[in-house]
Residue, then its C-alpha position, 0 to 999 in steps of 0.5 A: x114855792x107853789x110856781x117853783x114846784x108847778x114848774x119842775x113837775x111840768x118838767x119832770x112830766x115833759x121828759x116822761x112824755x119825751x122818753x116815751x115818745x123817743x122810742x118810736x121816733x125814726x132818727x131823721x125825725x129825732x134830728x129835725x126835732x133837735x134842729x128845730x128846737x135848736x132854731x127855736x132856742x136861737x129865737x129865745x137867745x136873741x129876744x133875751x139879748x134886747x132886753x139889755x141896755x148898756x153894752x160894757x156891762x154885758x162885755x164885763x159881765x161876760x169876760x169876768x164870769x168867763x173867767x171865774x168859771x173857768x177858774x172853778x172849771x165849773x163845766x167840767x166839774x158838771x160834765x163830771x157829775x152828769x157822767x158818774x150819773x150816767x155810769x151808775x144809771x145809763x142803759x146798755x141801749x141808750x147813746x145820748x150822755x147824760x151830761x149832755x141832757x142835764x146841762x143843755x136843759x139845766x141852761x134852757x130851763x134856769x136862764x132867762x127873763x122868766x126864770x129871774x123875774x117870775x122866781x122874784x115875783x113868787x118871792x117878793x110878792x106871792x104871784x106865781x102867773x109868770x113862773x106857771x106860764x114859764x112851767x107850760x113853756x118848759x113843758x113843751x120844751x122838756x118833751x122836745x128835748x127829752x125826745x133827742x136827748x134822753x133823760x137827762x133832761x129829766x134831772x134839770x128837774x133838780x137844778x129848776x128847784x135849786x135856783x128858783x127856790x134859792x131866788x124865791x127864799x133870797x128875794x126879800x133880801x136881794x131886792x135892794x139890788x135887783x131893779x129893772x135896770x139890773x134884772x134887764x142886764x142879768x136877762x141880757x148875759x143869761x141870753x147870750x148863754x142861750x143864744x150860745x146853746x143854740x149853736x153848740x145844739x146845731x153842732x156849728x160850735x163846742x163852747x163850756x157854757x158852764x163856765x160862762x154861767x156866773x156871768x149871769x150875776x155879775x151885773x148885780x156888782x157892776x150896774x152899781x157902778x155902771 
């Protein structure tokens, strides 16, 4: 759990440094901040989507995830607990939703190859290089997006700790499932939720990501099959 710990400090230290650095930030520079890290994002989306091999399953993966989560209303049952947050702890100031911090950096930080392989690696075998490299990554990344929008940011902390530390703890069980064909398709579906991300942060759509998010898991059913 060392890389798993390393990396939601890094996260935590980032938003303080975002925060801070917001309150002296004019706002036409917040904003090419926020495109700038949307740009970077949309980089992030695409690489991950090569990493895929079999198209159907990422067609699959995402109908059917799309659909469950939708089922669970998972985005809303998010944006719910990002804005009771908000209600109980938003400052008279502040005019960024909590919501909207929480799930932007709960996608950029716990999906992708990084997040999947290296908890796996930690879990499997004790290496902690990749989840250290993702922890600097999320550093910088923290601190951009903290600076646009507020600390909010800063409780994706909690949801690096869950899905890492859930991956690292179930590995050794999971293995059996989870091979590189398997893990190329997870990287492929979680990527296209980025790449997604990237487009709801430079305003040009308004997609529920959060419904779309068990479609990450899905390939670890069908490349059984597939």
């Amino acid at each position: 759990m060392i890389g798993v710990l390393a990396n939601v400090a890094t996260v935590i230290i980032g938003s303080i440094i975002g925060i801070l650095i917001k309150k002296g930030l004019p706002q036409r520079l917040s904003k090419a901040m926020t495109t700038a890290t949307a740009l970077a994002v949309l980089y992030i989306g695409v690489d991950g989507m090569m990493a895929g091999e079999n198209t159907l399953v990422l067609v699959l993966s995402m109908v059917i995830g799309g659909v469950m989560g939708t089922l669970l209303n998972l985005d809303a049952r998010i944006e719910n607990l990002g804005n009771s947050i908000e209600a109980k702890f938003k400052k008279q100031d502040s005019n960024v939703p909590v919501a909207q911090g929480f799930i932007s950096a709960t996608l950029l930080f716990c999906v992708g190859a990084m997040t999947i392989v290296g908890a796996l690696q930690s879990g499997l075998s004790g290496n902690h290089e990749m989840q250290f490299t993702k922890a600097i990554l999320d550093l910088i990344s923290s601190i951009v997006l903290a600076s646009t929008l507020g600390w909010g940011v800063m409780l994706a902390a909690g949801s690096v700790f869950i899905l890492q530390g859930a991956i690292v703890i179930l590995a050794q069980f999971a293995a059996p499932y989870l091979s590189d064909y398997v893990i190329a398709e997870m990287t492929c579906a979680g990527s296209v939720l980025i790449f997604a991300l990237a487009l709801n942060m430079l305003g040009i759509t308004k997609i529920k990501l959060m419904n779309f998010v068990p479609a990450i898991f899905i390939p670890i059913i069908l490349c059984r099959f597939m």
